[in-house]
C-alpha positions as CSV (number, residue, x, y, z in Angstrom):
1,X,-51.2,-9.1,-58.9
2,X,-49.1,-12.1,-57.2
3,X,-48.9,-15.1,-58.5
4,X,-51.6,-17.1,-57.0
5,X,-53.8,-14.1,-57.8
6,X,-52.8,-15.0,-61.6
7,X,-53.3,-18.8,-61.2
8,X,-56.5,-17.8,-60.3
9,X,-57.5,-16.1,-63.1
10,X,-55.7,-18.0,-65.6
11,X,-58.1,-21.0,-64.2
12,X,-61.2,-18.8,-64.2
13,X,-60.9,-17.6,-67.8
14,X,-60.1,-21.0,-68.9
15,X,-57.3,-22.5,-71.1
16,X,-56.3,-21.0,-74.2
17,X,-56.0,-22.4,-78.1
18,X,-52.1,-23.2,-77.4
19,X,-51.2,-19.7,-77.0
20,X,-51.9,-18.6,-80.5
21,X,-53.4,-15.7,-81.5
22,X,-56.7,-15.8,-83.6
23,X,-54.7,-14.0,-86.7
24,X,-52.4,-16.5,-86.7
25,X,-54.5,-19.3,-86.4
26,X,-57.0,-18.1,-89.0
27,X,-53.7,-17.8,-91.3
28,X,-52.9,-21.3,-90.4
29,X,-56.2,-22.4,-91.3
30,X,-56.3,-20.4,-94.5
31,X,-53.1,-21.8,-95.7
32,X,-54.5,-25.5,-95.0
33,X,-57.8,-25.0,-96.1
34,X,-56.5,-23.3,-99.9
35,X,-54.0,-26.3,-100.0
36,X,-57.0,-28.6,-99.5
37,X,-58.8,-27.0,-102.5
38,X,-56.0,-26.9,-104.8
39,X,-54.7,-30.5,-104.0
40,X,-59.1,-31.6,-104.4
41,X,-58.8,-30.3,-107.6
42,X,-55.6,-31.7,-108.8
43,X,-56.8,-35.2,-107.7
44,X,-59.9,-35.1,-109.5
45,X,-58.4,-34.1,-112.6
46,X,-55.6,-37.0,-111.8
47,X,-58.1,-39.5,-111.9
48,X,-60.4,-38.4,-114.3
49,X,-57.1,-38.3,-117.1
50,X,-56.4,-41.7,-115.7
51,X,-59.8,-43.2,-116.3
52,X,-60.4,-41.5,-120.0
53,X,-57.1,-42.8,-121.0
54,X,-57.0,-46.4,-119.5
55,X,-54.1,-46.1,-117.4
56,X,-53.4,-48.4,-115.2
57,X,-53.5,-46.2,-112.1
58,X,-50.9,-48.9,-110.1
59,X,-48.3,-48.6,-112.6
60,X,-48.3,-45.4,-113.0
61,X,-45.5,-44.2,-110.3
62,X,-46.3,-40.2,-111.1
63,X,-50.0,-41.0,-109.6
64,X,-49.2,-43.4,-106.9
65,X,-46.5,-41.0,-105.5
66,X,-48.5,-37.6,-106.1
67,X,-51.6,-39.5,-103.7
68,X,-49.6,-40.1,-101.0
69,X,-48.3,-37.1,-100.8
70,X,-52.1,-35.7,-100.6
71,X,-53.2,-38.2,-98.2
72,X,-50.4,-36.4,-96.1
73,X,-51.4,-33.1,-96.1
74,X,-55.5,-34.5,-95.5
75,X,-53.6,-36.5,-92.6
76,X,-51.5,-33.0,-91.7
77,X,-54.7,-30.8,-91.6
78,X,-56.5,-33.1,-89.4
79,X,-53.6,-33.1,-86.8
80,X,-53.2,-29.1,-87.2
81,X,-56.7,-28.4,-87.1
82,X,-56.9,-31.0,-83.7
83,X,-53.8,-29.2,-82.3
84,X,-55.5,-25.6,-82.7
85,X,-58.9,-26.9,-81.3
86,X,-59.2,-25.5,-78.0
87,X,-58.9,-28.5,-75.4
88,X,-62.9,-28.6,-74.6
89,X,-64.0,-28.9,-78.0
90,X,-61.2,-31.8,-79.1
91,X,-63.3,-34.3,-78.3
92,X,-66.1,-33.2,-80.7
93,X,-63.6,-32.4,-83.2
94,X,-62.8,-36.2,-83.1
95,X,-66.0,-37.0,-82.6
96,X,-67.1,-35.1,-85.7
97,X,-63.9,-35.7,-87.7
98,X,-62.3,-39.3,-87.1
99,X,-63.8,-40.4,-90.7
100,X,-62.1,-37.9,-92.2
101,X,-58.9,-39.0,-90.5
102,X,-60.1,-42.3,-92.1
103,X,-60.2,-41.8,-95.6
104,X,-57.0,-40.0,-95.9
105,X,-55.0,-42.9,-95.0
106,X,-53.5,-44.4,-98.2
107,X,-54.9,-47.8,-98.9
108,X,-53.2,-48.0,-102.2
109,X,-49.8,-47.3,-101.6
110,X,-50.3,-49.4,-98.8
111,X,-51.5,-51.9,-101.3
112,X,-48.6,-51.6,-103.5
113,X,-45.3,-51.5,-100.8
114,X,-47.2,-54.9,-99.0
115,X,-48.1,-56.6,-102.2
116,X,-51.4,-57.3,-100.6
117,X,-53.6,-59.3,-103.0
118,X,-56.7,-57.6,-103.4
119,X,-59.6,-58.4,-106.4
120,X,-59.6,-56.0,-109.2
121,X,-62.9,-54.2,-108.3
122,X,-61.5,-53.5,-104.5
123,X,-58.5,-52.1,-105.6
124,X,-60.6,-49.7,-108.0
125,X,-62.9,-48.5,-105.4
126,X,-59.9,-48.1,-102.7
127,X,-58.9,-45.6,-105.3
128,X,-62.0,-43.0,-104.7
129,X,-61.4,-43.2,-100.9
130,X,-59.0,-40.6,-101.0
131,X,-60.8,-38.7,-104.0
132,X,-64.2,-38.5,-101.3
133,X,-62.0,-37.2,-98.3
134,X,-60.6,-34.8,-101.1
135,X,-64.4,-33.9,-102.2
136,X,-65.5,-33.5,-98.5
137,X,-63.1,-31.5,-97.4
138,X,-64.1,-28.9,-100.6
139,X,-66.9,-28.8,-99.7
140,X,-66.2,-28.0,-96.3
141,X,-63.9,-25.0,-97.6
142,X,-66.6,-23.6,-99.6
143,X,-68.8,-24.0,-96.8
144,X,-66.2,-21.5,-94.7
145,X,-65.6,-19.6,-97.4
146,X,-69.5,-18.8,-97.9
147,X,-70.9,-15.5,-97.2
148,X,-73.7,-16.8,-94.3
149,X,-74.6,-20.2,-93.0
150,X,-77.7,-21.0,-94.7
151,X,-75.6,-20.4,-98.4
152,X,-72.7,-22.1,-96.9
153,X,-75.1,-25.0,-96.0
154,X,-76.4,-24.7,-99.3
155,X,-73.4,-24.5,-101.5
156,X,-71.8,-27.9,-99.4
157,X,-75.0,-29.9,-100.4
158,X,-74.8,-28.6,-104.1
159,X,-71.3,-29.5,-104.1
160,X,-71.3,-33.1,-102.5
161,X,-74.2,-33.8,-105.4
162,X,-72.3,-32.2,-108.3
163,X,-68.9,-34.2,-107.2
164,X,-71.0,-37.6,-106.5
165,X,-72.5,-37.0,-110.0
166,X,-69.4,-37.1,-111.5
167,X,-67.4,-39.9,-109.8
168,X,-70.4,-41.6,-110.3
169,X,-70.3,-41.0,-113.9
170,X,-66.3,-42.2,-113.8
171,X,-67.2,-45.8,-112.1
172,X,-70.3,-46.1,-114.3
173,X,-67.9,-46.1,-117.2
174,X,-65.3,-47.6,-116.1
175,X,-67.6,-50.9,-115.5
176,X,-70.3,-50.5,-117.7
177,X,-68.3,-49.3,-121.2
178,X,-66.8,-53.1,-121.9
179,X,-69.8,-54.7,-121.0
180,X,-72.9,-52.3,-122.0
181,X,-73.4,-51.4,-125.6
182,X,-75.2,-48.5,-124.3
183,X,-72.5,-46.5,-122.4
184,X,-70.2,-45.3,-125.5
185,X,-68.8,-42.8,-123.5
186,X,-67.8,-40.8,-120.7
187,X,-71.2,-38.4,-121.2
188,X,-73.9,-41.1,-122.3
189,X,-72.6,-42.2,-118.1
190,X,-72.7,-38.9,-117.1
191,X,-76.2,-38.5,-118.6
192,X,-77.2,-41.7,-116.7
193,X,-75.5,-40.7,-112.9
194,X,-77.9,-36.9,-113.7
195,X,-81.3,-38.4,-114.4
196,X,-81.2,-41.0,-111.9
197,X,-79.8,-38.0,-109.4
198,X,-83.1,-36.1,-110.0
199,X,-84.8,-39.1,-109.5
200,X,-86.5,-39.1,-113.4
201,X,-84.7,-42.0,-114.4
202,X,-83.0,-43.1,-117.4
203,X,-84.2,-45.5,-120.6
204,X,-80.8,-46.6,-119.8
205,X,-80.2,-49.7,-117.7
206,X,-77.0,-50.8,-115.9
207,X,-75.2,-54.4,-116.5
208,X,-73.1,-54.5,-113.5
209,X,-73.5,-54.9,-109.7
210,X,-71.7,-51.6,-109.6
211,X,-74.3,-50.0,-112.2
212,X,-77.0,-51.3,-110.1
213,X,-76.0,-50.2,-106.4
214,X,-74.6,-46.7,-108.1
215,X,-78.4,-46.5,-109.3
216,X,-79.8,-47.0,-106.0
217,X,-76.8,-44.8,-104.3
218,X,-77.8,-41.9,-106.8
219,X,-81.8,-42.0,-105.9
220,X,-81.5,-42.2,-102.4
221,X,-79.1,-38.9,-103.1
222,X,-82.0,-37.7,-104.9
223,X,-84.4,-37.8,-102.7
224,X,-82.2,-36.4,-99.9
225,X,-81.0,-33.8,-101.7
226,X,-83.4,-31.5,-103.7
227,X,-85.3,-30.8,-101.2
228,X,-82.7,-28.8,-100.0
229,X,-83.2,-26.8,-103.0
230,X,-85.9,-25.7,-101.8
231,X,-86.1,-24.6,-98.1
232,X,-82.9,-22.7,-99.5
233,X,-85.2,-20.7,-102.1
234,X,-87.7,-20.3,-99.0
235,X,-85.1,-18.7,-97.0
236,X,-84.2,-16.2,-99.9
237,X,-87.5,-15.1,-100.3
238,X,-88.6,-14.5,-96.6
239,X,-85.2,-12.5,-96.0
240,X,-85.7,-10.8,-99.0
241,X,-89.1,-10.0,-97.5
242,X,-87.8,-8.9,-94.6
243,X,-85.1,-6.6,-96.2
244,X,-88.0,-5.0,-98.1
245,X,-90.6,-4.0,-95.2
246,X,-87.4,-2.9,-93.1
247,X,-86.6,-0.7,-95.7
248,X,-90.6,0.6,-96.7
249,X,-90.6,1.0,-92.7
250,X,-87.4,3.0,-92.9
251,X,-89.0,5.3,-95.6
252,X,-92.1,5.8,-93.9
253,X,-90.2,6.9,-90.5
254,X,-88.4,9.5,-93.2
255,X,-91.6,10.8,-94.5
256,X,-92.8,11.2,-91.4
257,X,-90.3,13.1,-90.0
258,X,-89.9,15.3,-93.0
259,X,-93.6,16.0,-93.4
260,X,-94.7,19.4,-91.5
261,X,-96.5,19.5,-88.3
262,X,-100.1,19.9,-89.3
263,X,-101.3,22.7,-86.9
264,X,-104.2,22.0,-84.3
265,X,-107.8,24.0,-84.9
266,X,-107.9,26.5,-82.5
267,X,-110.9,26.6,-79.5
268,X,-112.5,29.6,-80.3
269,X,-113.0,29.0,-84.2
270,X,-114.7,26.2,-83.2
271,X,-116.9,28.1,-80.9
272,X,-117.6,30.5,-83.5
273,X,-118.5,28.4,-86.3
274,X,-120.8,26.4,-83.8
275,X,-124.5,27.8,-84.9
276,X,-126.6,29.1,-82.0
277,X,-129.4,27.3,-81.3
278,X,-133.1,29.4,-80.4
């Protein structure tokens, strides 16, 4: 084959993923996506130590220093993950991702180096934005991880709710403890963020504007989100179905062929035991 005769081809086939091989780029992946997870989880307990103790989370150098550098591996996995994105699908990588891209810059240290005057509660919620993009993007690994797509749909959902439960929890008592003599502690918010999750609602009743919008934020949530419960208990049961009459049709087809051929009455019996008529 000449040259041209390769151009050819080479255009026909179309361009590759940046000449990688899918091994490699599935160990790429791999490395960035268990990263991801473990840097998720560190944040979250970050925070939540933070928040139980009363730390300022600006003075506190070890925090400031250890979210950067996870806003730079969020910001490094959303380049990598572009780069290996075949050149058709980058614009709905973007398209799909740019939000992600979004929440892993970081506001606070940018805060902090341009000693930009911000109000107390802004400064506070700034905080989460990297905490979401960290909670997103675990539930997007256990969404990959996930053994089929309706359980990796499933698992996402239950994580989003499960990890909006509980920051929810950590800003409910963070504004509500000095100011409502019902939230005592981290659980009595906890309690609150659950029942007004599943939509039953709570005989407690927030103080704050961030109680009240966290209340509407949690029902909307709600409503959204358990139904999902149960089109995922739907599809269980209908493949479970469907794994069962494969396999009573399987045994039939077995007994069938095992069973022995039931021989055919021969003519002439018949004609014998026929009675004669006069």
């Amino acid at each position: 084959m000449n040259t041209t005769e390769k151009q050819t081809a080479n255009a026909a086939t179309g361009p590759r993923p940046r000449g990688l091989k899918p091994p490699t780029r599935k160990v790429i992946l791999d490395v960035f996506h268990t990263a991801i997870l473990v840097l998720s989880v560190a944040l979250i307990a970050f925070i939540s130590y933070d928040t139980f103790n009363d730390i300022p989370f600006l003075e506190n150098r070890v925090y400031m220093t250890f979210q950067l550098c996870v806003c730079l591996v969020f910001i490094a996995d959303f380049f990598v993950e572009l780069w290996l994105t075949p050149r058709g699908g980058r614009g709905r990588y973007l398209k799909a991702r740019w939000f992600f891209l979004l929440m892993s810059i970081p506001l606070l240290n940018i805060v902090d180096t341009c000693q930009i005057q911000l109000s107390a509660d802004a400064l506070y919620f700034a905080r989460f934005l990297p905490l979401a993009r960290g909670a997103l993007a675990l539930a997007i690994v256990l969404n990959y991880i996930a053994s089929n797509r309706i359980t990796g749909i499933f698992v996402s959902y239950l994580s989003i709710m499960l990890l909006t439960v509980y920051f929810a929890g950590l800003i409910f008592y963070e504004r509500e403890q000095p100011v409502n003599p019902g939230v005592t502690s981290y659980w009595d918010a906890f309690w609150w963020c659950s029942l007004e999750a599943t939509t039953l609602g709570s005989s407690l009743h927030p103080v704050t504007l961030a109680g009240k919008l966290l209340a509407v934020v949690l029902s909307l949530m709600g409503i959204v989100m358990f139904p999902l419960f149960t089109v995922y208990l739907s599809s269980l049961i209908l493949r479970s179905r469907s794994m069962l009459n494969m396999l009573n049709i399987d045994v039939s087809k077995v007994k069938t062929d095992d069973s022995p051929a039931t021989p055919a009455p021969s003519v002439e019996k018949k004609v014998a035991e026929t009675p004669k008529n006069a």
